[in-house]
N, C-alpha and C positions, 0 to 999 in steps of 0.2 A: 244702407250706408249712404251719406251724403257725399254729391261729388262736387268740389270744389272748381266753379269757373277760374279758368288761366287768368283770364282776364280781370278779373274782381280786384279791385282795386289793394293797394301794397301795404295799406295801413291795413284794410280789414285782414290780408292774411297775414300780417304780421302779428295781431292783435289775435287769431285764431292758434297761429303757432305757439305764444306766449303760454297757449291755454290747453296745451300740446298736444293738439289736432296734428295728429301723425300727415294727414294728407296734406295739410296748408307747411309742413315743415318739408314735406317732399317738393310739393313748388317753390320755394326757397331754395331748396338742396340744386332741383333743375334748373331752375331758372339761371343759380354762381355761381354749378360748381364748375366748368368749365373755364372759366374766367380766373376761379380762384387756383383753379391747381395750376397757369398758366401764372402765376405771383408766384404760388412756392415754388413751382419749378425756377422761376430766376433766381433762386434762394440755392434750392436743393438739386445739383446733378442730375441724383440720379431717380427718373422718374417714380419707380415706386415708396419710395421715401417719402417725396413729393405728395403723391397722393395718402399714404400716414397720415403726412401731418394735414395736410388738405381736412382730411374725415374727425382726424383727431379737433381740430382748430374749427369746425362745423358743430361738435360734441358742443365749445366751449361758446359758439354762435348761438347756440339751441338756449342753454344755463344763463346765459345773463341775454337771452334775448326782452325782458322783463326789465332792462336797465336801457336800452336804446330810447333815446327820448326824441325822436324825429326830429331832429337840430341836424338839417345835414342829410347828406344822401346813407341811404341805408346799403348799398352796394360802398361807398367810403368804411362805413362804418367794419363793415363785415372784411373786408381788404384790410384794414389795420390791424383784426384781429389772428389773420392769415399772416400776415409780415412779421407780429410780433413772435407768433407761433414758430415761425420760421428763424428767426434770432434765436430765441430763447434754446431750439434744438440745437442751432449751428453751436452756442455757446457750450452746451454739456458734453454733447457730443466729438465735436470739433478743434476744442482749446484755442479760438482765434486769438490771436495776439496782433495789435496795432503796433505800429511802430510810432516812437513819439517824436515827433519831427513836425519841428515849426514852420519851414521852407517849403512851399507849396509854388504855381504855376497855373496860371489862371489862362494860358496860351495854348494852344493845340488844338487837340481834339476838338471839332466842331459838328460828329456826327459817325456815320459810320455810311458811307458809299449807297446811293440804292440799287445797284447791281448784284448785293448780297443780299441772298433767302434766308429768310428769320430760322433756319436750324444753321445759316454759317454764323450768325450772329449771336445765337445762342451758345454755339459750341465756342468761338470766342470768347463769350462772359464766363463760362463754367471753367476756362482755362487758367481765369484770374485766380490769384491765392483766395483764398476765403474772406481775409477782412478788404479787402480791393472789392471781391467784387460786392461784399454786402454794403460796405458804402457806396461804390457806384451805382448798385440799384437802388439805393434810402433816395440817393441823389436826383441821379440820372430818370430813372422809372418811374419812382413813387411821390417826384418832386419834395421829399422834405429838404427844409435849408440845414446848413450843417452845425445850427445852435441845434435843432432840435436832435440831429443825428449823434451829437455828443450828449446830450440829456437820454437819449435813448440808449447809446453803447455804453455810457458811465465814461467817456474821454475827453480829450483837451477838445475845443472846436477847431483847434490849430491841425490837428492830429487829423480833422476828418478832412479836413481841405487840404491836404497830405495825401493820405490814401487815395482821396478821389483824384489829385494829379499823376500818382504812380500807376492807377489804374488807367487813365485816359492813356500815356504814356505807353504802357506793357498793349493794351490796346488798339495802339495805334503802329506796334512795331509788328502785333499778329495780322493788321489788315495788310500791312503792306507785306508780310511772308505769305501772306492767302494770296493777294494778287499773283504776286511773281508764281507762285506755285499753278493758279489758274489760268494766267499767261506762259506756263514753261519756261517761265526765265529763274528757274531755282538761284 
């Protein structure tokens, strides 16, 4: 059996995967998946979920790895296919509903304190309703602008620049119930 250098550059294992060399797909798998279940998890709760669609949405990395045209980082590439995976369940699964509101707020939120550990931060985003917080991470996380986040939800772009103010807002009302709570001043 041939053992694949780590190090062998991205195209050749990616060109070996394509050709579905089980080993060159496992350094692929080691190399993102850590990174990637760390995307669905801003999507999905509740980690085992997460990791679902993580394996599930790697199945579908593996099947059209044959259409990635190296235009672009191939960690990009594989991350959109993670996010979409990650909609696509929250929609079946979930029923998110946007509310349609033209009235947005382009004020506040300017970050989140760094005296808070990426699990109080987490557990802050997981708090948001479902369409809050999948817009905030299209937004906030994965930097898309909110033309494309209304091309990708099927919504108004009025609508995502909504959500994403409700979500900074709801946000910014759980940093300041964290503090008081971690200063004792309920």
């Amino acid at each position: 059996m041939k053992v694949i250098n780590l190090h062998q550059d991205e195209i050749g294992i990616i060109q070996l995967a394509v050709e579905n060399n089980r080993q060159a797909q496992q350094v692929i798998y080691t190399k993102f998946s850590p990174k990637m279940l760390s995307v669905c998890r801003q999507y999905i709760k509740d980690l085992h979920h997460a990791e679902d669609l993580m394996i599930t949405a790697f199945m579908k990395v593996f099947t059209n790895l044959k259409n990635f045209d190296h235009k672009g980082s191939f960690e990009g590439w594989i991350r959109r296919i993670m996010v979409n995976e990650c909609i696509s369940y929250i929609r079946v699964h979930k029923k998110v509903s946007f509310l349609e509101e033209e009235h947005y707020n382009e004020d506040g939120f300017n970050g989140i304190e760094s005296n808070f550990s990426v699990d109080d931060i987490q557990f802050l985003i997981d708090n948001l309703p479902d369409g809050y917080k999948m817009i905030f991470n299209l937004y906030a996380i994965e930097g898309y602008k909110h033309h494309e986040i209304a091309t990708m939800l099927g919504i108004k772009e009025g609508t995502s620049k909504s959500q994403l103010s409700h979500a900074r807002k709801m946000l910014q009302e759980q940093i300041i119930k964290l503090k008081n709570y971690n200063n004792g001043t309920n």
